[in-house]
C-alpha positions in Angstrom: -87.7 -125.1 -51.2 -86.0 -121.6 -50.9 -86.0 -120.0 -54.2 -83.6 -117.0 -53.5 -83.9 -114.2 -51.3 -85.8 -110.4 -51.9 -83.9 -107.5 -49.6 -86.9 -106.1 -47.4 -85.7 -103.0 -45.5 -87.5 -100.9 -42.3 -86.0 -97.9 -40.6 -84.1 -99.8 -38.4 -82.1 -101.3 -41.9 -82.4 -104.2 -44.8 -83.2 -107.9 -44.4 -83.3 -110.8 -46.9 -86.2 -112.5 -47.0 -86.8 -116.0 -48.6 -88.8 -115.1 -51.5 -91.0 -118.3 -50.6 -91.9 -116.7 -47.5 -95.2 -114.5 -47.4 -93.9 -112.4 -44.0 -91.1 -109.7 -44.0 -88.6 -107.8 -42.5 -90.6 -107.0 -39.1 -91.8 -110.4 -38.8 -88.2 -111.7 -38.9 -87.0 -109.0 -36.8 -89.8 -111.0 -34.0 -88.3 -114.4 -35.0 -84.7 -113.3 -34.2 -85.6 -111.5 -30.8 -88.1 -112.9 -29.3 -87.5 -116.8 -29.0 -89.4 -117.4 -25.4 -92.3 -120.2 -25.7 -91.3 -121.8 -28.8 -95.2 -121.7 -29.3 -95.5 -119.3 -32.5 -99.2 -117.5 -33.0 -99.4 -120.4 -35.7 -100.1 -122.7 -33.1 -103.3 -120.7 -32.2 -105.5 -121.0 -35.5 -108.2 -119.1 -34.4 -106.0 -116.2 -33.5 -104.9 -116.2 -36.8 -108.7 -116.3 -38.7 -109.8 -113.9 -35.7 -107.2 -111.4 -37.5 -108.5 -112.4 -40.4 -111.8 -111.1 -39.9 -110.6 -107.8 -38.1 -108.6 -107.0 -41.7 -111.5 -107.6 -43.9 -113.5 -105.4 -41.8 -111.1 -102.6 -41.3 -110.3 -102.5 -45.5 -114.2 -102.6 -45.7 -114.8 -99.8 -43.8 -111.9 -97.9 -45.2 -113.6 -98.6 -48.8 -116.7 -97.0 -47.1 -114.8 -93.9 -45.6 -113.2 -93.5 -49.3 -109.8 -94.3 -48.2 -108.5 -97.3 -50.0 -109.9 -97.9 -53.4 -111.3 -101.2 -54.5 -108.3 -103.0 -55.7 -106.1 -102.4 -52.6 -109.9 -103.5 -50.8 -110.5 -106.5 -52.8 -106.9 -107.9 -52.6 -106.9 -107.3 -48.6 -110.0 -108.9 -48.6 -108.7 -111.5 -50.5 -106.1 -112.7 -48.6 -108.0 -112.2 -45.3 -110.4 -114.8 -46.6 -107.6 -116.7 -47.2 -106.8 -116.6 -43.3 -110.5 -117.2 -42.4 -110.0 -120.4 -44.3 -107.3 -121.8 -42.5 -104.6 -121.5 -44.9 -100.9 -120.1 -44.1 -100.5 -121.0 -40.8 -96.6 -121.5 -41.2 -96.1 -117.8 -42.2 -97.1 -116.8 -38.9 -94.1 -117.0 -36.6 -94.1 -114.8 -34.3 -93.9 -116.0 -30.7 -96.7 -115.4 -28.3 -94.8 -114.0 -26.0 -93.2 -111.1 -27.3 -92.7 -107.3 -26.4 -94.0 -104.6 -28.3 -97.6 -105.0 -26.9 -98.1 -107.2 -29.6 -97.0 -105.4 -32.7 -94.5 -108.3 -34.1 -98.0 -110.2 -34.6 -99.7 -107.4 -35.7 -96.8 -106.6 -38.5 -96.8 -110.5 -38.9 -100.1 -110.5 -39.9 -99.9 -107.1 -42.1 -96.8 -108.7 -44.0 -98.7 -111.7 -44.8 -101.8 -110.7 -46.3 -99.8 -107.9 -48.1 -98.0 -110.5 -49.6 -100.9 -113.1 -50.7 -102.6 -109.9 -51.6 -99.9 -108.4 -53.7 -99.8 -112.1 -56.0 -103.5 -112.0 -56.3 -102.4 -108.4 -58.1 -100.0 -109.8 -60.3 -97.3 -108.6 -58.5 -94.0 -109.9 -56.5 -93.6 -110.0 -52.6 -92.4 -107.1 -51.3 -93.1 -105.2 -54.1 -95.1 -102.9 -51.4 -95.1 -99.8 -53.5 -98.7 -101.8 -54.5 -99.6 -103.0 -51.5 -98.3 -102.0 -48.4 -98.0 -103.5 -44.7 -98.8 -100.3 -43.0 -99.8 -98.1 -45.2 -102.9 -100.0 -46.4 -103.3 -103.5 -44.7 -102.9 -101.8 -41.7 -104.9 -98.3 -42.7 -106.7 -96.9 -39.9 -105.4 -99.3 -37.2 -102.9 -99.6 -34.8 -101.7 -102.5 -32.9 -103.5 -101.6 -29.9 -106.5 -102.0 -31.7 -106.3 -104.7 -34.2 -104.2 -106.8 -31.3 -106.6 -106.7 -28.6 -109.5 -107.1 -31.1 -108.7 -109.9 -32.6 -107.8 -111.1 -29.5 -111.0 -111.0 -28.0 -112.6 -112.7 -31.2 -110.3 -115.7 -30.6 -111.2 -115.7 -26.8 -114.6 -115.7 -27.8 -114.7 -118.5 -30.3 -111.9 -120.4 -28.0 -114.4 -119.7 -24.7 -117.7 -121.7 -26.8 -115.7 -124.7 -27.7 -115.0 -124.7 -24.0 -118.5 -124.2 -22.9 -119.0 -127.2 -25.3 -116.8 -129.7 -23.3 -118.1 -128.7 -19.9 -121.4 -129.0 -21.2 -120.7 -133.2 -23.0 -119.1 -133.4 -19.4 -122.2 -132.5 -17.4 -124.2 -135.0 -19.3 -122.1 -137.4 -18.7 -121.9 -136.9 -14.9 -125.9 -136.9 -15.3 -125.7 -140.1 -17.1 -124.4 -141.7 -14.3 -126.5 -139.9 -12.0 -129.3 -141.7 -13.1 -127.1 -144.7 -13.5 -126.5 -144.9 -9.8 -129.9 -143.3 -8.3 -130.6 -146.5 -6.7 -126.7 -147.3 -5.6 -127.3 -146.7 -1.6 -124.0 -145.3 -0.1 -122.3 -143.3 2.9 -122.2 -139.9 2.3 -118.8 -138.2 4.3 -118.0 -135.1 5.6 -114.7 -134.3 7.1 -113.5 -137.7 5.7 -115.8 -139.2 8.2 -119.1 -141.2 7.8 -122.1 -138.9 8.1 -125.2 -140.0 6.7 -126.6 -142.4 4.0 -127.5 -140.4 0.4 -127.0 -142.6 -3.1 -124.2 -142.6 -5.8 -126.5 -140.8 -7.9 -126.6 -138.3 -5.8 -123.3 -137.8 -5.5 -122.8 -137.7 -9.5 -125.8 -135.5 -10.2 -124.1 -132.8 -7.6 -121.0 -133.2 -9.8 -123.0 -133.0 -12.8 -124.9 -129.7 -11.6 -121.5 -127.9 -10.2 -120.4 -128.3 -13.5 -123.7 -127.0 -15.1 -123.0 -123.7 -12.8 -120.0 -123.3 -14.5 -121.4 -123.4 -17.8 -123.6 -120.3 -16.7 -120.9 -118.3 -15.0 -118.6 -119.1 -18.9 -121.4 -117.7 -20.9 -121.7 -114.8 -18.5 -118.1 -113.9 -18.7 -117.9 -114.5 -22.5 -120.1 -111.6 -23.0 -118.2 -109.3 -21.9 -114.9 -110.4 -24.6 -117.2 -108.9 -27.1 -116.9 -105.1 -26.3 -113.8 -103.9 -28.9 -112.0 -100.7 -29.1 -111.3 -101.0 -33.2 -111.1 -97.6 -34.2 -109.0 -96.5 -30.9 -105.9 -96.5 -33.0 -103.0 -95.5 -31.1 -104.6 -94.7 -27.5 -108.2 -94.5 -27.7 -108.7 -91.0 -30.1 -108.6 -92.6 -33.5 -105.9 -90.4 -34.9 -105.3 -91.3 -38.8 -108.7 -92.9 -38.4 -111.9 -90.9 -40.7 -114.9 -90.1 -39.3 -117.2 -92.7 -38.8 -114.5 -96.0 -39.9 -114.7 -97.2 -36.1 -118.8 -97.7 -36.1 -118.5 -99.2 -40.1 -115.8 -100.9 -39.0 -117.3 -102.6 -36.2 -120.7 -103.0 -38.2 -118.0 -105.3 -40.7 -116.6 -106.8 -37.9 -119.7 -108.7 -36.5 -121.6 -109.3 -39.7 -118.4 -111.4 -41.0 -117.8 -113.0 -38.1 -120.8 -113.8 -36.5 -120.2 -113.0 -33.4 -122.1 -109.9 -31.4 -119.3 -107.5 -31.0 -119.9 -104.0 -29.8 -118.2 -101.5 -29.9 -116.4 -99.5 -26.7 -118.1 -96.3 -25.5 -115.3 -94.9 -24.0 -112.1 -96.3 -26.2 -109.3 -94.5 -24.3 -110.4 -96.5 -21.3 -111.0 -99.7 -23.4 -107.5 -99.5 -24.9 -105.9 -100.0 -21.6 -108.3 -102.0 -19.5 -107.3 -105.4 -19.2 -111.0 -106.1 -16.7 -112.5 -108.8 -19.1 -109.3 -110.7 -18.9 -109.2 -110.6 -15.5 -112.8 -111.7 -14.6 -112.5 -114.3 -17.6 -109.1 -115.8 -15.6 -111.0 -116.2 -12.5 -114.3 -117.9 -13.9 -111.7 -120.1 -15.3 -109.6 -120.8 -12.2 -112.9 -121.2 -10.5 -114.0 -124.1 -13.0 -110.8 -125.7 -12.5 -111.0 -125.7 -9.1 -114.3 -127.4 -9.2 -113.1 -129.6 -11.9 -110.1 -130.8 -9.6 -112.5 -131.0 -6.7 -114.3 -133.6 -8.5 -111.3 -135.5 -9.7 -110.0 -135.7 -6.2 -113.3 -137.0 -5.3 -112.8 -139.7 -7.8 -109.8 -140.7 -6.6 -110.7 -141.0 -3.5 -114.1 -143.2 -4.2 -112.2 -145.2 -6.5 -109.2 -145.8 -3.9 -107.8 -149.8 -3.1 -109.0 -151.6 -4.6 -108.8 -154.1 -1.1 -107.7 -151.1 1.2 -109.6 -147.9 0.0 -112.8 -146.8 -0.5 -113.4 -148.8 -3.5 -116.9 -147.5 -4.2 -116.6 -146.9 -8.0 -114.1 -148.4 -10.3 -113.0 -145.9 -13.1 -111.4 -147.8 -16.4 -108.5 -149.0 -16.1 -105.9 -147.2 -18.6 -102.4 -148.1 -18.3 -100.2 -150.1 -15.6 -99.5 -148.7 -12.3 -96.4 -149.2 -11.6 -93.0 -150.4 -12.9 -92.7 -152.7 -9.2 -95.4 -153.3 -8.4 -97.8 -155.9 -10.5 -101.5 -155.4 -10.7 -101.6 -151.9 -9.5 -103.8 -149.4 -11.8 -103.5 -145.7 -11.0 -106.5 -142.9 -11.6 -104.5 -141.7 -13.9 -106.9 -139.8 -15.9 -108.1 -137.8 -12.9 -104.6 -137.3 -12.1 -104.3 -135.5 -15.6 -106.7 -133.7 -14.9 -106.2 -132.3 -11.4 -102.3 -131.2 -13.2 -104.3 -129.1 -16.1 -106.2 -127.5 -13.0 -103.0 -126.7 -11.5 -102.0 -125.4 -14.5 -104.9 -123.0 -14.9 -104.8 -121.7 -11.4 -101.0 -120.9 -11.8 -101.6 -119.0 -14.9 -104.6 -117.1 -13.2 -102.1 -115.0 -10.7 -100.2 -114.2 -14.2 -102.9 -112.8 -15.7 -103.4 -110.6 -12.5 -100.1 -109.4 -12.4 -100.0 -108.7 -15.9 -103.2 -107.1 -15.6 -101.7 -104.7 -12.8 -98.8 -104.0 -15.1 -100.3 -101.5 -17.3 -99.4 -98.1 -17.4 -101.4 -94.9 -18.5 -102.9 -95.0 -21.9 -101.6 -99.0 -22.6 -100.8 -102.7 -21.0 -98.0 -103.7 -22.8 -98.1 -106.9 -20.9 -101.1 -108.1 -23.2 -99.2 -110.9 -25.0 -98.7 -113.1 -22.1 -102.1 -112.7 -20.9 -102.8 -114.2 -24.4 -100.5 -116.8 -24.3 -101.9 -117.6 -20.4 -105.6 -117.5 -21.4 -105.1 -119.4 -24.8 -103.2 -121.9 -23.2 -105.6 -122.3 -20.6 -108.5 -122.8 -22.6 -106.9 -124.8 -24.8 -105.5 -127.6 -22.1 -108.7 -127.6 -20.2 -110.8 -128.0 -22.5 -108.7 -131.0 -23.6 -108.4 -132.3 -20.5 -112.5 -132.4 -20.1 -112.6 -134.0 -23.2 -110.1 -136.9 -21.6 -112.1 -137.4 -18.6 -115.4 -137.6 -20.0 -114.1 -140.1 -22.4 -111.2 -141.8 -20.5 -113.0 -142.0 -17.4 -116.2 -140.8 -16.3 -117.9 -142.9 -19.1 -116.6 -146.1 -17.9 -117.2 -145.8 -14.2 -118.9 -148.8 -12.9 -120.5 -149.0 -9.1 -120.2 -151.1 -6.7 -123.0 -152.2 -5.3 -122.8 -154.7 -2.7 -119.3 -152.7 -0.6 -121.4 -149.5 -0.8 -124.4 -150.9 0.9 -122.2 -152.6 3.3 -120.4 -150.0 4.4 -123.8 -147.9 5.5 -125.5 -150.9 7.1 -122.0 -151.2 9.2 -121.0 -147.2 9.3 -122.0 -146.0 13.0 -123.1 -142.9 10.9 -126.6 -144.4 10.6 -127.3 -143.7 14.2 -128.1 -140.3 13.0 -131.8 -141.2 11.9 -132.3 -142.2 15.2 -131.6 -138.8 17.0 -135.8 -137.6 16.4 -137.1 -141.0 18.3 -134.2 -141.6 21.4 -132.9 -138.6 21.3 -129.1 -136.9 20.6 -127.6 -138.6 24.5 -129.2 -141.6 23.7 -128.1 -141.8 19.8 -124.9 -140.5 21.6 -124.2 -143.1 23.7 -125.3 -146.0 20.8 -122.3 -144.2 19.0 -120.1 -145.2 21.5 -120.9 -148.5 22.7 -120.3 -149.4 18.9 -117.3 -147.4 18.2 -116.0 -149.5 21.4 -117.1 -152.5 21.2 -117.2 -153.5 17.0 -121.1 -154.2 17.5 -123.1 -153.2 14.6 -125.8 -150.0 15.4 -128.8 -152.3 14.5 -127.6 -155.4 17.1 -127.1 -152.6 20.1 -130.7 -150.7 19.3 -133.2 -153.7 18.3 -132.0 -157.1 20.1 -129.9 -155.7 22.8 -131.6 -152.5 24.1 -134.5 -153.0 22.2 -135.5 -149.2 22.1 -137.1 -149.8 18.8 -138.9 -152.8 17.0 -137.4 -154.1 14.0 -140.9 -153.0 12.1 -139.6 -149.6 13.3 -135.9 -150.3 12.3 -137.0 -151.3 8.7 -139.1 -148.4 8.4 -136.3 -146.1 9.4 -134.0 -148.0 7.0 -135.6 -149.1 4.3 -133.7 -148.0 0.9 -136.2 -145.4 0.2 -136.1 -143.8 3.0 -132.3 -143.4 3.2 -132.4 -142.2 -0.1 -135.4 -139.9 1.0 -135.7 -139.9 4.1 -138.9 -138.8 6.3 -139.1 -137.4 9.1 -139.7 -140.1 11.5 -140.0 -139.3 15.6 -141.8 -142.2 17.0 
C-alpha cells in the first residue's frame, strides 16, 4: 500500500515517486515511454541476479582502486546480494525492449540497489546525497558495459539450463532406442519405402542428433563469457582507474562462478554483437532439428486406421470439437510452433546485429529480449515433449513388421544375388500385380530357395544385414 510520494528529480525535471517503491525517477521515465512487450526485465530473474553479481564486483573493485570507501562498498554489496537472492523482482520494470541501448535497465537497476542500500544505512529512499545511482552504484561503469555484461552472464546461466533439457531429452530418445532395437520396420526416404532398419534405430538417430546439439551449445556458450566490463562508455575506460577492469573482472567470476574473461580489445568488444549471432544460429539449428523430429513423429504416429500408425504417442486431449475419437500429436505440434518461434527470432537477431553503428549497437535490447525468449520457450518446450510425449510412446509391433514383409522395398537385398534388371523387374511385377516380393521370387520364379529367402530375411539380418551374393 502507497504510503505517500518522495519528489525525485534528473536533468530532464522532477517526478514523484511512491515512497514504497525502491526505483526512481529514470526508471519511471522507462515505464512511461517505453510500453512495447509488456514483458518487464522482472520477468527474466536471472537477468536481474546476473546484474547483481556485475554490481558487487564493480563496488569491489572500486574498494580495491580506493574509489568508494567501505560503507558506500558494503551497502552496494548489500543490496546486490539481495538481487543474487532473488528478492525485488517487482522493482524492476523496465520493458525489455526499450531504447537507450539499454540504459532504462541499467538506471533501473542502479536506482534499486541505491535504494535497498541507502535503508541498510539508516537512511530514506532518495536520499542520494548518501548513496547515489550514478555516482556510486554505477562508479566506473557505463551502460555499455554493465548491460552487455550482465547480459552475457544471464545468457550463460540461461544457455546450461538449456543444455540440461536437450541433454534429459537425448536420454529419453535413447531410452526408447533400446526400447524398440528389436521393433523391425521400413525405413523411407523420399516418403517412399526403401529398406528395412528397426524402431530403435530410428530413435537412437533422434537421440544422437540431439546429443550433436548438445556439443555445438556448449561450444557456443563459451564464447558468452568474454566481457568488456571496464570499457565504460566505448571501449577506453574513461572515469575508470587503472587496473578496476582486470579487479573487476577477477570479482566478476569468483562470485559468480562462471569463467568470464575479460576482452582484449574492449573498443571492438563494446560494439560487436558476433557471440549473439553465432549463439542465434546454434539455436535455430537445434530447433530445426528439434522440429525435424517432431514432424517425424507425427508422421509415424499418423491414423490411427489410415496412416502410418507405427508408434502411438500419449494421448493428451481430444481432437476435435466434430469429430469423436480423434486425438491429435498435439505435443509435437507445440513443439514444431516454439521451433517456428526460434527460427523467426533468429533473422531478428541478424538484423539487429547488422544495425550497429561505430563505437555501439543500440539495438542490443531486442536481441536480449529475442535470445531470452528463445531460450526460455525451447527449453520449455523440450521439457513438454520429453515428458508429454516421447516418454509414453508405445510401438507397434505386429503393423511395423507387416508393412516390411509386404513393402516391395525389400527387393532391394536381392540386387547382390539376381541382379539390379532382375530385382527391377520383381519390383514391377508386384507394384502391378498386388503379389507379395516373396510369392513372385521363391514359388513362382523360384530364383532363390526359401533356405536362401530366410537367410536373406531373417530379423537379424534386416536389422544387420550381410552381405549376401549367392
Amino acid at each position: 500500500m502507497t504510503t505517500g510520494f518522495r519528489k525525485e528529480h534528473d536533468f530532464l525535471g522532477e517526478k514523484e515517486i511512491p515512497n514504497d517503491k525502491y526505483y526512481g525517477v529514470q526508471t519511471l521515465r522507462a515505464l512511461e515511454n517505453f510500453d512495447i512487450t509488456g514483458i518487464p526485465i522482472s520477468k527474466e530473474p536471472l537477468f536481474i541476479k546476473a546484474f547483481g553479481y556485475v554490481k558487487k564486483a564493480a563496488a569491489l573493485a572500486n574498494h580495491d582502486c580506493g574509489v568508494l570507501n567501505k560503507e558506500v562498498t558494503d551497502a552496494i554489496c548489500f543490496a546486490a546480494d539481495e538481487l543474487i537472492a532473488g528478492k525485488y523482482l517487482d522493482q524492476f520494470i523496465s520493458d525489455l525492449i526499450q531504447g537507450g541501448a539499454g540504459t532504462s535497465c541499467n538506471m533501473n537497476v542502479n536506482e534499486v540497489i541505491a535504494n535497498i542500500g541507502l535503508e541498510k544505512l539508516g537512511h530514506p529512499k532518495g536520499a542520494y546525497e548518501h548513496l547515489h545511482p550514478n555516482n556510486h552504484v554505477n562508479c566506473s561503469q557505463s551502460t555499455n558495459d554493465a548491460y552487455p555484461t550482465a547480459f552475457r552472464l544471464a545468457l550463460y546461466l540461461k544457455i546450461n539450463v538449456f543444455i540440461d533439457a536437450l541433454k534429459q531429452l537425448q536420454e529419453s530418445f535413447g531410452k526408447k532406442g533400446k526400447e524398440f532395437d528389436k521393433v523391425l520396420k521400413m525405413g523411407r526416404t523420399q516418403l517412399q519405402d526403401a529398406v528395412p532398419m528397426t524402431l530403435g534405430q530410428e530413435f537412437n538417430a533422434f537421440a544422437t542428433t540431439i546429443g550433436e546439439d548438445v556439443s555445438r551449445m556448449q561450444e557456443v556458450q563459451s564464447l558468452i563469457r568474454e566481457v568488456n566490463m571496464g570499457a565504460t562508455a566505448i571501449g577506453t575506460g574513461v572515469n575508470a582507474p587503472q587496473g578496476y577492469a582486470e579487479k573487476c573482472v577477477a570479482h566478476l567470476k569468483q562470485i559468480s562462478g562462471i569463467p568470464v574473461v575479460l576482452a582484449h580489445d574492449l573498443i571492438e568488444a563494446t560494439y560487436d554483437t558476433g557471440a549473439y549471432v553465432q549463439l542465434s544460429g546454434t539455436m535455430k539449428r537445434c530447433a530445426v532439428k528439434l522440429s525435424k523430429i517432431c514432424n517425424d513423429l507425427r508422421l509415424l504416429s499418423s491414423g490411427p486406421r489410415c496412416g502410418l500408425n507405427e508408434i502411438n504417442l500419449p494421448p493428451m486431449q481430444p481432437g476435435s470439437s466434430i469429430m469423436p475419437g480423434k486425438v491429435n500429436p498435439v505435443i509435437p505440434e507445440a513443439m514444431n510452433q516454439t521451433c517456428f518461434y526460434v527460427i523467426g527470432a533468429d533473422l531478428t537477431i541478424t538484423m539487429a546485429a547488422e544495425a550497429g553503428q561505430l563505437q555501439l549497437n543500440v539495438m542490443e535490447p531486442v536481441i536480449g529480449f529475442s535470445l531470452f525468449t528463445s531460450l526460455e520457450y525451447i527449453t520449455k518446450a523440450c521439457h513438454m515433449l520429453r515428458t508429454k510425449c516421447v516418454d509414453g510412446i508405445t510401438a507397434n509391433v505386429e503393423r511395423t513388421r507387416e508393412m516390411v514383409m509386404n513393402s516391395i522395398g525389400i527387393v532391394t537385398q536381392l540386387n547382390p544375388i539376381l541382379g539390379y534388371e532382375e530385382s527391377a523387374s520383381i519390383a514391377k511385377e508386384a507394384l502391378k500385380t498386388g503379389k507379395s516380393v516373396h510369392q513372385i521370387v521363391v514359388q513362382e520364379r523360384k530364383l532363390i530357395t526359401q533356405d536362401k529367402w530366410d537367410e536373406i530375411y531373417s530379423i537379424e539380418n534386416l536389422i544387420n544385414p550381410k552381405f549376401i551374393n549367392q
